[in-house]
N, C-alpha and C positions, 0 to 999 in steps of 0.2 A: 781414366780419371773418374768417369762419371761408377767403373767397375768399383772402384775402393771408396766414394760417398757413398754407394747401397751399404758395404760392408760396414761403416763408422754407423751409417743409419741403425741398422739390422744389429751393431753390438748396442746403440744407446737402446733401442726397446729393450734386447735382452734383458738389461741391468737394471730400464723402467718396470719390467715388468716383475723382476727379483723384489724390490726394494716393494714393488706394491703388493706381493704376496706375503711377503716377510712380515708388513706392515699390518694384515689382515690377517693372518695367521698366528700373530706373535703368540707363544706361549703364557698361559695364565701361569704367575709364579704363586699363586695356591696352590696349581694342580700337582703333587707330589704322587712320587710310584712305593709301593710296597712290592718285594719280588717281582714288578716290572705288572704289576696289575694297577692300572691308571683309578685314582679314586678320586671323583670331582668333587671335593669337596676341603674348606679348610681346616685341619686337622692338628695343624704343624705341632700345637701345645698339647695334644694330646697325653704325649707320654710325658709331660710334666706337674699332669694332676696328679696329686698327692690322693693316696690311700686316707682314708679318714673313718674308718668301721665299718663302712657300707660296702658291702661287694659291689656296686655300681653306680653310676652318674650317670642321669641323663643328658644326653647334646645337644643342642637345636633344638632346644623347648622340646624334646621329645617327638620330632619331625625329622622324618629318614630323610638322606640325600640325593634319593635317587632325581634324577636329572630328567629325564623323557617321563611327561605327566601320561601318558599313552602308555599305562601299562599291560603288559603282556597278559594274554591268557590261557594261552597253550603252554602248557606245564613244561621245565624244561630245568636241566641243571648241569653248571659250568663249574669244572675245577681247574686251577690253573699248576702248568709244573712244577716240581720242586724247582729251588735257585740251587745255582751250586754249593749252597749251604748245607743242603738239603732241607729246607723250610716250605712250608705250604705259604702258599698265598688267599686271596679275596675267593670265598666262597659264596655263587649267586644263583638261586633259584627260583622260578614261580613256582611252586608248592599246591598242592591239594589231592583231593581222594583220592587220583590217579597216581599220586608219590609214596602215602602212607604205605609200610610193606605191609606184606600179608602171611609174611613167615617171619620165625622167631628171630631172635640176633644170635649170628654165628658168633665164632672164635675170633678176637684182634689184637693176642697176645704176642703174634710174630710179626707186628710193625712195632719196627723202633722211631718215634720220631725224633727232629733234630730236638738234642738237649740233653735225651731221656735218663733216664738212672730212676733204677730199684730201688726207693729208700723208705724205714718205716720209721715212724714214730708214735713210739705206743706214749699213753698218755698226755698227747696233744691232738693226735688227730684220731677222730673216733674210729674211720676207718681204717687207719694205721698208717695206707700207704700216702707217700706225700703226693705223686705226679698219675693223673689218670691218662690215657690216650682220650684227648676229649676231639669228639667230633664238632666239629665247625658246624656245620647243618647236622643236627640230632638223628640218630637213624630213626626215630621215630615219628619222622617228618619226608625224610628223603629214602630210607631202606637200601642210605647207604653203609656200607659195613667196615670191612676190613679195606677200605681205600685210603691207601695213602697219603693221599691230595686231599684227603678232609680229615685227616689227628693230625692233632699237634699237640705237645708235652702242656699241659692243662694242670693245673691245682685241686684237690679235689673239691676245694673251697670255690676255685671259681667254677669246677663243674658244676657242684650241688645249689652252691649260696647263688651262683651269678650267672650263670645262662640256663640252668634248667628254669626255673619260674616263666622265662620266655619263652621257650620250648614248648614246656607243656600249656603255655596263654596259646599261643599259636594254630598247636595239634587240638585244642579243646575249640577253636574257631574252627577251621577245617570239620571236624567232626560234629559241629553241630549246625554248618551252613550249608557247608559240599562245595565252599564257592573257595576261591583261589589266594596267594600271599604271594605276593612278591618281597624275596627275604635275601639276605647276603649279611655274613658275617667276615669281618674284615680283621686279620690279625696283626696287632702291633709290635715290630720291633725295633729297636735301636740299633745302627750301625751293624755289626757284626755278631751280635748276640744269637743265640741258636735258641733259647726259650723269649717267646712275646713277654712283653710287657701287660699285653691284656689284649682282650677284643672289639669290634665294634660290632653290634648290632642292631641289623634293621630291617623292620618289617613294614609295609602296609599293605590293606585288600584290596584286592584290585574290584572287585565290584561292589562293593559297599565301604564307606569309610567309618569302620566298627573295629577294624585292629587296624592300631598305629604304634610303635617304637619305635626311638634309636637311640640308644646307650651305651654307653662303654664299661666293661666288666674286667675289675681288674685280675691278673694273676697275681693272686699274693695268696698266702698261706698265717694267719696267724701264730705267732707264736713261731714261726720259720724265718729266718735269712736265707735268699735265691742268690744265686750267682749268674742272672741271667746269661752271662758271658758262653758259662758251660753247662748252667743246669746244675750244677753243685750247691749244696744245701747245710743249713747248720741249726741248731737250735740259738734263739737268741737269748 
C-alpha cells in the first residue's frame, strides 16, 4: 500500500513539475523562426510593408534587436544551413579589421541560389541584369566570397540602392576606428517562396555607440514584376 502512495506521490510531482516548467518556459508567440534561425524579435508585419520608392524603412526607430546588451568582441561569423528549399537563413557577425579581406574578390558565378534566373533588361535596369547573388554580410566586411550560406537571389536595386549604403557606413566605421560591429542580416520570406521578400539589417558597435542601424531593404526592382514563388520576372 504504502509501495503505490510513493508511486501516486512521485507521478503528482512529475506533472507538478511539467505544468511549472511549461509555465515558465512557455513560448513567446513573437518569437517566429526564418529557415529555423530563431529571431527575438517582433517582426510578424514585416513582409506586409508596402514598397513605397524608398529602397528601405527603418524598424524600431532605427535600433537593432539584438537581445544580450553584452556584446561580443572577439570577432566571429555564423551561417546557418540551407533549408530544404535550398534558402539561406539569418547571417550574424562581430565584424572588424580582423574580418576585412586582404585579397581581391574571387569568382561566385558557380553558386546558384534558391530562385535565381539569368535575366536582362536593357533599358530599365542600367546594369542590365535583374538578380545579383547578393551577399548577406558584404565581402567587404566579412572576406566572405563564394559561400553559399551567405547569397541569396538579390535585386540589383536592392544590392546597390539598399544594402550597400550600409555596408560601406559600416566598412568606413571599421576603418576609421579599428574597434568592432556587431552585425546580422536577416532574410525575409513568405511561406514557400524561393526568392526573399527583402532583408533585415542590423548593426551596432560594440565599443562605442557611433554606429547604430536596423532596417529593412526591400527586394523589388522597378519597373519589374517578381514572382517571388519562383524567381520569375516580367516587365510591368
Amino acid at each position: 500500500m504504502k509501495q503505490k502512495q510513493k508511486i501516486k506521490l512521485l507521478l503528482s510531482l512529475i506533472v507538478l513539475a511539467i505544468v511549472i516548467v511549461s509555465t515558465i518556459y512557455k513560448p513567446d508567440p513573437q518569437v517566429i523562426t526564418t529557415n529555423n534561425s530563431p529571431l527575438h524579435y517582433e517582426y510578424q508585419d514585416i513582409p506586409k510593408i508596402k514598397y513605397r520608392g524608398n529602397p528601405y524603412v527603418e524598424l524600431n526607430n532605427n535600433v537593432p534587436y539584438f537581445i544580450n546588451e553584452n556584446l561580443p568582441t572577439k570577432p566571429f561569423q555564423k551561417y546557418v544551413d540551407l533549408d530544404n528549399l535550398g534558402r539561406v537563413g539569418a547571417a550574424t557577425a562581430c565584424l572588424g579589421p580582423e574580418t576585412i579581406p586582404t585579397e581581391k574578390r574571387g569568382p561566385i558565378g558557380m553558386i546558384k541560389p534558391a530562385g535565381w534566373h539569368t535575366v536582362k533588361y536593357p533599358g530599365i535596369i542600367k546594369d542590365l541584369y535583374l538578380y545579383n547573388r547578393c551577399h548577406l554580410i558584404a565581402f567587404e566586411l566579412s572576406g566572405q566570397n563564394a559561400n553559399e550560406k551567405n547569397l541569396t537571389t538579390g535585386t540589383r536595386y536592392l544590392n546597390i540602392s539598399g544594402m550597400l549604403p550600409f555596408e560601406n557606413k559600416t566598412r568606413k566605421y571599421i576603418d576609421d576606428t579599428g574597434h568592432h560591429v556587431l552585425y546580422r542580416v536577416t532574410p525575409i520570406f513568405l511561406d514557400n517562396e524561393l526568392v526573399c521578400r527583402g532583408v533585415i539589417m542590423e548593426a551596432k558597435s560594440v565599443e562605442d555607440n557611433n554606429l547604430q542601424f536596423c532596417v529593412y531593404c526591400f527586394n523589388v526592382q522597378p519597373g519589374i514584376v517578381i514572382d517571388y514563388k519562383t524567381g520569375t520576372s516580367h516587365k510591368k
